[in-house]
C-alpha positions as CSV (number, residue, x, y, z in Angstrom):
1,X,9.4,-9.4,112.8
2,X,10.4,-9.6,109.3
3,X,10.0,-7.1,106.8
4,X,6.8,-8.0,105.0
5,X,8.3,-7.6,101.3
6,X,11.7,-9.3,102.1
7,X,9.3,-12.3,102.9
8,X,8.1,-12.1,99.6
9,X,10.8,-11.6,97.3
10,X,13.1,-14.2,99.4
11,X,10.4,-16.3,100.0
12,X,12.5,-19.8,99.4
13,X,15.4,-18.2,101.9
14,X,12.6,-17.7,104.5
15,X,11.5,-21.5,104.5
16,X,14.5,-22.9,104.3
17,X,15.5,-20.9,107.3
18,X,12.3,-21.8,109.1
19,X,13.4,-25.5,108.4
20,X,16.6,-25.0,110.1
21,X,15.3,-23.4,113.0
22,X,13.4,-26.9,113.8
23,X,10.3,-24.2,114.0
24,X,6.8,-24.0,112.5
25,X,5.6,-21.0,110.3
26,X,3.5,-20.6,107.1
27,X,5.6,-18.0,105.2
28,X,3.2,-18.6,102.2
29,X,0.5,-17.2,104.2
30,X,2.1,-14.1,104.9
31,X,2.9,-13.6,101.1
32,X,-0.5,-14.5,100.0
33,X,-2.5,-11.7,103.1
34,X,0.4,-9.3,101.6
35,X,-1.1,-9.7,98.7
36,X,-4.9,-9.4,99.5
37,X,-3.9,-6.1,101.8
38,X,-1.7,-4.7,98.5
39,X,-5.0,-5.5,96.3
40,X,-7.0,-3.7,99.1
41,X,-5.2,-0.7,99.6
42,X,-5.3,0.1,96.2
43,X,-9.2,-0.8,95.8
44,X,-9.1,1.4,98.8
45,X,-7.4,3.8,97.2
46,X,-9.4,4.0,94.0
47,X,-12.8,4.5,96.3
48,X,-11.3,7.6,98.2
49,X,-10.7,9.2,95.0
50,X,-14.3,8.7,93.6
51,X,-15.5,9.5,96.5
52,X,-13.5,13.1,96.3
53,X,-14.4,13.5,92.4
54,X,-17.9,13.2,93.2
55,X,-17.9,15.7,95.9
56,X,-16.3,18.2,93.6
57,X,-19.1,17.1,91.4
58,X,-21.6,18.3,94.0
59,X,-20.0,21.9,94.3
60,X,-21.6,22.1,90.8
61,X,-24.4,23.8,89.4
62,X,-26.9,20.6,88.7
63,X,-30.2,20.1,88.5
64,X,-32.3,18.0,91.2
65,X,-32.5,14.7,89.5
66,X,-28.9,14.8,88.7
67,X,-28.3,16.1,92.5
68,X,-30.3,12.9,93.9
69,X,-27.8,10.5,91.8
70,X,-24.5,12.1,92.9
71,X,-26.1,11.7,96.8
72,X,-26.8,8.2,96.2
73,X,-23.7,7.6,94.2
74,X,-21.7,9.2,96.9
75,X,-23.6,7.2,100.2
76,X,-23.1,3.9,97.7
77,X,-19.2,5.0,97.6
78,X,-19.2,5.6,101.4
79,X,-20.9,2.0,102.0
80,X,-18.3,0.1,99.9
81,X,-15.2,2.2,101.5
82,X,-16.1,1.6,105.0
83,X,-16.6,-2.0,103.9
84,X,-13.3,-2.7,101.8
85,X,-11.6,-0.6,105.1
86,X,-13.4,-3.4,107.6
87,X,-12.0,-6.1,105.3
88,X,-8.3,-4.4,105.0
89,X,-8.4,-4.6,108.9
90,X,-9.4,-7.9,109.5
91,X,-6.3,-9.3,106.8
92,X,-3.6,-6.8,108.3
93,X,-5.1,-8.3,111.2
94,X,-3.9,-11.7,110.0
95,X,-1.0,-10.8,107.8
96,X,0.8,-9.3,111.9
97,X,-0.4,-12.4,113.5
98,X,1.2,-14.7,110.7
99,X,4.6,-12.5,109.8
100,X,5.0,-12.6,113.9
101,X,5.6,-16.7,113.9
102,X,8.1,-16.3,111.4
103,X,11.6,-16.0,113.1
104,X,14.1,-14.3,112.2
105,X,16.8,-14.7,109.5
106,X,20.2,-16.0,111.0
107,X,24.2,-15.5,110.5
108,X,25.7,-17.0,107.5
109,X,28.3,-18.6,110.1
110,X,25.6,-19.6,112.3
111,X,25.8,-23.7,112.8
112,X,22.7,-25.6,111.1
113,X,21.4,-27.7,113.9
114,X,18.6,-29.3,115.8
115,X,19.9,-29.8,119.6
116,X,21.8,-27.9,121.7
117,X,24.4,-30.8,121.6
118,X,24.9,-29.3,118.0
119,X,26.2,-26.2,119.1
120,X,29.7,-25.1,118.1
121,X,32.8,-24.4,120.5
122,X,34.6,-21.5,119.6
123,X,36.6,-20.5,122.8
124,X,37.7,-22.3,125.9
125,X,38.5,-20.2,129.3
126,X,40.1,-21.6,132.0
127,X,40.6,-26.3,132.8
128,X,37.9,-27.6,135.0
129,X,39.0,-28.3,138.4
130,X,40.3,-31.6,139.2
131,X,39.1,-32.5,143.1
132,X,41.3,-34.8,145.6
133,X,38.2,-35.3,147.5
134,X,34.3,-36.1,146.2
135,X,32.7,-32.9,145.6
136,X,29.4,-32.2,146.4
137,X,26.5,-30.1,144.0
138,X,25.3,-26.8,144.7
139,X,22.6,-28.6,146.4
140,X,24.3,-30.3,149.2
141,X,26.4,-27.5,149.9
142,X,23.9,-25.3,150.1
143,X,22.3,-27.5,153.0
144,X,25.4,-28.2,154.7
145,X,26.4,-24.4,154.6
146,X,22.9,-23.4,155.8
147,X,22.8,-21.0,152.8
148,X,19.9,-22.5,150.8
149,X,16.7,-23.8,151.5
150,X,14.4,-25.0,149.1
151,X,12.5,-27.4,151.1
152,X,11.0,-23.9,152.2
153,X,10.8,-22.4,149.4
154,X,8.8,-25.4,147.8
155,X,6.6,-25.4,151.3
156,X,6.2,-21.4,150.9
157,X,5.9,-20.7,147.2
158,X,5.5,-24.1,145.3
159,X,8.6,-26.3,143.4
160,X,11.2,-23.9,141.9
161,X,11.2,-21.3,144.7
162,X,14.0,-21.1,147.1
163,X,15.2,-19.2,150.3
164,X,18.7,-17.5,150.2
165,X,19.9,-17.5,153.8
166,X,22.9,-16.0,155.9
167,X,26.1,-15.6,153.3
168,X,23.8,-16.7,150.7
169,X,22.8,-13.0,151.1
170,X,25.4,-11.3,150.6
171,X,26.9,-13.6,147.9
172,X,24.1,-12.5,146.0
173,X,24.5,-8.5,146.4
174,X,28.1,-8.8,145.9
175,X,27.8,-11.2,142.2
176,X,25.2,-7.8,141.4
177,X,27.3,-5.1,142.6
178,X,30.0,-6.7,140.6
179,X,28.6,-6.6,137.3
180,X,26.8,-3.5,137.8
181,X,30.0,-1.9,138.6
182,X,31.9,-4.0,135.4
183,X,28.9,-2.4,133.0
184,X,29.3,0.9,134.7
185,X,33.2,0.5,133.9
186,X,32.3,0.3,130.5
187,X,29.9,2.8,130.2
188,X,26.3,1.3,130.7
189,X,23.9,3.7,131.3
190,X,22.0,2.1,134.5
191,X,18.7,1.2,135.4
192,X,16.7,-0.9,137.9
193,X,13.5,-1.7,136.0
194,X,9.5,-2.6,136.2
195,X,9.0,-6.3,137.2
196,X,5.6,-5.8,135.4
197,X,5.6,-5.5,131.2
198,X,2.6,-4.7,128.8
199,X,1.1,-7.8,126.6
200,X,2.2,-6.2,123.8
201,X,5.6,-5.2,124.6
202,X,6.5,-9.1,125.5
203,X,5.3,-10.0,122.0
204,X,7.3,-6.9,120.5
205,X,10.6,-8.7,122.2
206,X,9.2,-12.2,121.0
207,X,7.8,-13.6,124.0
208,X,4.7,-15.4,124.3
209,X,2.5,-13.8,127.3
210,X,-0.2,-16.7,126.7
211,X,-1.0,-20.2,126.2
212,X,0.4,-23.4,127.4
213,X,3.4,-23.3,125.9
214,X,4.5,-19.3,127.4
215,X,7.3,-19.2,129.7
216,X,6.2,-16.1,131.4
217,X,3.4,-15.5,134.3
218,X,0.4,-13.5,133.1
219,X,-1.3,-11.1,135.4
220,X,-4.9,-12.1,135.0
221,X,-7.4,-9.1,133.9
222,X,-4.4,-6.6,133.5
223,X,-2.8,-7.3,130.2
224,X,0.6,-7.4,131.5
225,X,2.4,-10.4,132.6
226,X,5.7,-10.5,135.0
227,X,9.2,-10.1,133.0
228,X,11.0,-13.0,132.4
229,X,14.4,-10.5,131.7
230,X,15.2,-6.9,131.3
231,X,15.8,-7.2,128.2
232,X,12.0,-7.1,127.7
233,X,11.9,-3.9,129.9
234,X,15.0,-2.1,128.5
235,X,13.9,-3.1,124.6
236,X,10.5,-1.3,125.7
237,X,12.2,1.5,126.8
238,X,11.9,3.2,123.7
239,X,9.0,2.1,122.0
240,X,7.6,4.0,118.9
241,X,10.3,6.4,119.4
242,X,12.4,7.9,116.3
243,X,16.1,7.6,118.4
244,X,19.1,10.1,117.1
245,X,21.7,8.7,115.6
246,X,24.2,10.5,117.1
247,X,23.2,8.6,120.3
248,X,23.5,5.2,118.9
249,X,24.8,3.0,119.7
250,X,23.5,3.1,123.6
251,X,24.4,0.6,126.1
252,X,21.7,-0.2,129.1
253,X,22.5,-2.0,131.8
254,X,19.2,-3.1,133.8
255,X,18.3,-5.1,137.5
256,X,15.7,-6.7,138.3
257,X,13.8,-10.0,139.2
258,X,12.9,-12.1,137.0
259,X,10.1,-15.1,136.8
260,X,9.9,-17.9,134.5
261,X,7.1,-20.7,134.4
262,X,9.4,-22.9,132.6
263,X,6.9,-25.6,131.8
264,X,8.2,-28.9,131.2
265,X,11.0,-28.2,132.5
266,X,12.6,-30.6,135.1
267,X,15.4,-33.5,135.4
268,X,18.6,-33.7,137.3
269,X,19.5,-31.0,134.6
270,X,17.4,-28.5,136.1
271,X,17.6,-29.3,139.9
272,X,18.1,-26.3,142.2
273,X,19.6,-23.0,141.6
274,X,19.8,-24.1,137.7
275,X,16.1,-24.1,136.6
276,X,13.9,-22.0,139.3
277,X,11.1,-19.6,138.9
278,X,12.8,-16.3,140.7
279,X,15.7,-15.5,140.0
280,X,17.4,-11.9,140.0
281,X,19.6,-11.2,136.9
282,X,21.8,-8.1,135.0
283,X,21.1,-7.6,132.0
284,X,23.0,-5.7,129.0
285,X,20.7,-4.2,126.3
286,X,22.2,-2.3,123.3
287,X,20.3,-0.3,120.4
288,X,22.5,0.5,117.6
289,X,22.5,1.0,113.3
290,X,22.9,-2.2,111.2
291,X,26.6,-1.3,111.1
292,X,27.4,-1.2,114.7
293,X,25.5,-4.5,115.6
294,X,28.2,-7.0,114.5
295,X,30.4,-5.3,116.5
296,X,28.5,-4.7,119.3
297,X,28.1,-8.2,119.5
298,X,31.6,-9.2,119.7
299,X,31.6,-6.4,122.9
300,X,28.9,-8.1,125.2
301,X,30.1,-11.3,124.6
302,X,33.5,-9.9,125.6
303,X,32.0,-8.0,128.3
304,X,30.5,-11.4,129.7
305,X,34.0,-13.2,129.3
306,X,35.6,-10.6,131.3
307,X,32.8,-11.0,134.1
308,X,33.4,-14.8,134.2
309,X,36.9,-14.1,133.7
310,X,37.1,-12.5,137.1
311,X,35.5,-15.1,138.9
312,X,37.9,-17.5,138.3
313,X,35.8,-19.8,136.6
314,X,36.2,-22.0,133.9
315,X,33.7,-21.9,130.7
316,X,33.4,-22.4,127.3
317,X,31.7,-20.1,124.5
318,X,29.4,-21.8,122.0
319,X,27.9,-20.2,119.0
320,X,24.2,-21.5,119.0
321,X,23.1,-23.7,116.3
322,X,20.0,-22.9,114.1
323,X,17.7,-24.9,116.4
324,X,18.5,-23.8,119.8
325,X,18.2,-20.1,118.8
326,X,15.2,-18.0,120.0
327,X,13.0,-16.9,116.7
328,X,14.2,-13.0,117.3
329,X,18.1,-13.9,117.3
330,X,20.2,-13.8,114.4
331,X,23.1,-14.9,116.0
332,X,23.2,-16.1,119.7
333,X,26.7,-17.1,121.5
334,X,26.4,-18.9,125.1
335,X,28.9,-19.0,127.6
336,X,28.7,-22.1,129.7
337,X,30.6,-22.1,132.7
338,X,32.1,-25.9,134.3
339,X,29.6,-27.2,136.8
340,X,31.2,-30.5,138.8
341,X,27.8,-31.5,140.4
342,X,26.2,-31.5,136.6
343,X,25.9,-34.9,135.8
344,X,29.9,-35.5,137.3
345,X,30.9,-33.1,135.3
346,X,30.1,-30.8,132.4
347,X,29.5,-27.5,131.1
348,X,26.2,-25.5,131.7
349,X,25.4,-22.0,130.3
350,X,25.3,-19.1,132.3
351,X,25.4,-16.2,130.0
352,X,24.0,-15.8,126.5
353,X,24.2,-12.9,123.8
354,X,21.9,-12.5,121.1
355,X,21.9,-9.5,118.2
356,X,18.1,-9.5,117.2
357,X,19.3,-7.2,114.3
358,X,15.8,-5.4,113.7
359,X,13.6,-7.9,114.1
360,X,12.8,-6.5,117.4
361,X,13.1,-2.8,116.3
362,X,10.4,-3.4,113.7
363,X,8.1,-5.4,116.2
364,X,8.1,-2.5,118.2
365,X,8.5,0.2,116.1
366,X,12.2,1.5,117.3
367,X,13.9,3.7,114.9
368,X,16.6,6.4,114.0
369,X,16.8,9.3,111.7
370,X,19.9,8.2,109.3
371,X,22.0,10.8,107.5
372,X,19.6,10.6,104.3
373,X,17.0,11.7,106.2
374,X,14.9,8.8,106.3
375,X,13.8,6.9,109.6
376,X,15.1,3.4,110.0
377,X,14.4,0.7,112.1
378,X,17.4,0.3,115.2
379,X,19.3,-2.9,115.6
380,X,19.0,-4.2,119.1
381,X,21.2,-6.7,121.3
382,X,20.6,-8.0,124.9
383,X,23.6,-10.0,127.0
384,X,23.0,-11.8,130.4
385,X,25.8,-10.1,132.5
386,X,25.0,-11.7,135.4
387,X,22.4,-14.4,136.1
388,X,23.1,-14.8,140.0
389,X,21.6,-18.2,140.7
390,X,23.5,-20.1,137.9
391,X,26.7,-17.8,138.6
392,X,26.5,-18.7,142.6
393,X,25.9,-22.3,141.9
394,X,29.1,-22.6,139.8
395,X,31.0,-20.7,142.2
396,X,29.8,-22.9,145.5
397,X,30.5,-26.2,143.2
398,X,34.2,-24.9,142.2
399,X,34.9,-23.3,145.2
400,X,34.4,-25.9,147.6
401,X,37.1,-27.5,150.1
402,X,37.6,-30.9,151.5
403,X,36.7,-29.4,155.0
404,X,33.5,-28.6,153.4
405,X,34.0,-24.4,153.1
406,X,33.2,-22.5,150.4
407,X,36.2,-20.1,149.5
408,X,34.7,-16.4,148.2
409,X,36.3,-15.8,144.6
410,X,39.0,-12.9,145.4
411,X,36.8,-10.4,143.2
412,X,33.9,-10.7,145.5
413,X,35.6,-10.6,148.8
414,X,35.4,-7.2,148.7
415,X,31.8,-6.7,148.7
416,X,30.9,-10.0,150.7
417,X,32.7,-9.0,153.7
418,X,34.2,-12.1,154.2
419,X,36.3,-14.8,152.6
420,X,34.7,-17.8,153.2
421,X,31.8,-19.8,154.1
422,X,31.4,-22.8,157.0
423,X,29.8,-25.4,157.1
424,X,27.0,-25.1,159.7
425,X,26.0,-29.2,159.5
């Protein structure tokens, strides 16, 4: 969430930035409840001290009649503070609710955009693999290999749920233990966290727990809804907490599943491992000062290079365009890794980086004790280190042999056990 007061005084910024973002927010709104709850306060204000004067008033020696008017006076001044604090409620009420739908501000060097086809290349790892036989997608080969099953899954759980079978298994535990043990490397502080979030802790990160258009499942009658990512977990972690600065910044590194509605979503795009409900996933979360985060940045984004890097895969990093950024992101880099059952050919993202700066810090009241003494609000950043469907659909898509076999990336042979997958069909 933005800072109430920067919404005011940049007010023109704000629009124009809500504009770009291809998103809908009433920034007027919020200056004009800031306003009414300034005007308030100090109505507010004014009362409490009348109300104090005329209770030193009373302490006096007075007569009855003028006793009887000070009473009333004072139980009039009671009346109207308990109604201007009533009315102060209900517009802070509505000045949270309104400054919430306004995203936040973004990088002067982030692209101005709509679409995702708008997005900017800025680094290319790797040449996509050029195949002397017809490949298959993920899909097939996950039949043929008897490693998949989402027939099942569909039967079991609904569309968008899947059964990992046999090496499938394994593949899975290894692509984990690998990034846990690449965060670890670089000195992550671990965790495996809650599958379950608080209401308000999804809307702190900038989730939606409700209505039509929320990606994440809500537990009916609890308040809490299924986490879509750690990051929502890990950017709870310390909520309303005044961090030391000596600490910062701190690097988490969290497990867990994670389950998505994704409504709307379907297509050839989306088909199999690519778009499902479950999925598990490791994520990097980082709280840092304002003059860390740029930096920080440039290190999960590294860190994720390095990851994909080691798989042997090629991929490309894009830096998001307005448009196709999340409202909390001020900057967002993607790393899409080549895909040769996507469409014949073509890039799809795997990883993505975002520094939220302290939009949500403010949300959910995060903050540090800076060397002036004063509490500020923290800078946060998440990273996808490992999202192991996508990563284990580009490696069965690359990694796949005329004989139809699967070769294991050399990385990962280690933990798999084995080098290789057969086909079973």
């Amino acid at each position: 969430m933005l800072d109430y007061k920067f919404i005011k005084d940049n007010l023109d910024a704000v629009k124009e930035n809500i504009k770009n973002r291809n998103m809908t927010a009433d920034a007027d709104s919020v200056v004009v409840l800031y306003d009414k709850r300034t005007e308030l306060v100090t109505k507010l204000q004014g009362l409490q001290q009348k109300r104090n004067e005329n209770a030193a008033a009373m302490k006096q020696k007075l007569d009855n009649e003028k006793r009887q008017e000070l009473i009333a006076a004072g139980k009039a001044i009671k009346e109207e503070i308990s109604a201007v604090e009533a009315e102060t409620k209900e517009v802070e009420e509505k000045l949270e609710e309104a400054a919430r739908q306004i995203p936040n501000m973004v990088h002067p060097d982030t692209p101005i955009g709509k679409l995702d086809t708008e997005n900017l290349e800025v680094k290319v790892v790797g040449t996509p693999r050029k195949f002397d036989f017809e490949p298959k997608d993920h899909v097939q080969l996950g039949e043929s290999l008897d490693i998949l099953d989402f027939d099942r899954g569909t039967k079991v759980s609904g569309p968008k749920f899947y059964y990992l079978k046999n090496e499938a298994v394994f593949l899975e535990q290894a692509l984990i233990m690998y990034a846990l043990n690449t965060l670890r490397k670089h000195g992550f502080e671990m965790f495996i966290t809650p599958d379950v979030a608080k209401e308000e802790i999804l809307k702190g990160i900038g989730f939606n727990p409700r209505g039509n258009e929320s990606n994440v499942y809500s537990i009916e009658e609890e308040g809490t809804c299924l986490v879509a990512t750690a990051e929502i977990t890990l950017g709870g972690y310390h909520q309303d907490e005044i961090l030391d600065k000596a600490t910062l910044p701190r690097f988490y590194g969290g497990l867990s599943h994670c389950f998505r509605r994704e409504a709307g979503a379907g297509g050839q795009f989306s088909k199999g491992l690519y778009r499902v409900h479950q999925f598990d996933k490791v994520e990097m979360f980082a709280y840092s000062t304002p003059e860390q985060s740029d930096e920080i940045h440039a290190k999960l984004r590294e860190i994720e290079e390095e990851i994909f890097t080691g798989l042997g895969l090629c991929f490309h990093v894009v830096d998001t365009c307005t448009g196709d950024l999340g409202a909390p992101a001020y900057r967002k880099w993607d790393l899409e890794a080549w895909m040769p059952g996507r469409n014949g050919g073509e890039f799809g993202e795997v990883t993505s980086t975002s520094n939220c700066t302290d939009y949500q810090a403010r949300r959910l009241n995060i903050k540090y004790k800076d060397d002036d003494g004063k509490n500020k609000y923290v800078h946060t950043l998440n990273g996808t280190a490992i999202a192991v469907g996508r990563a284990m659909l580009a490696i069965l898509e690359n990694y796949q042999n005329a004989d139809g076999s699967v070769t294991i990336p050399e990385v990962l042979v280690p933990l798999c056990g084995f080098d290789k997958i057969l086909p079973k069909k």
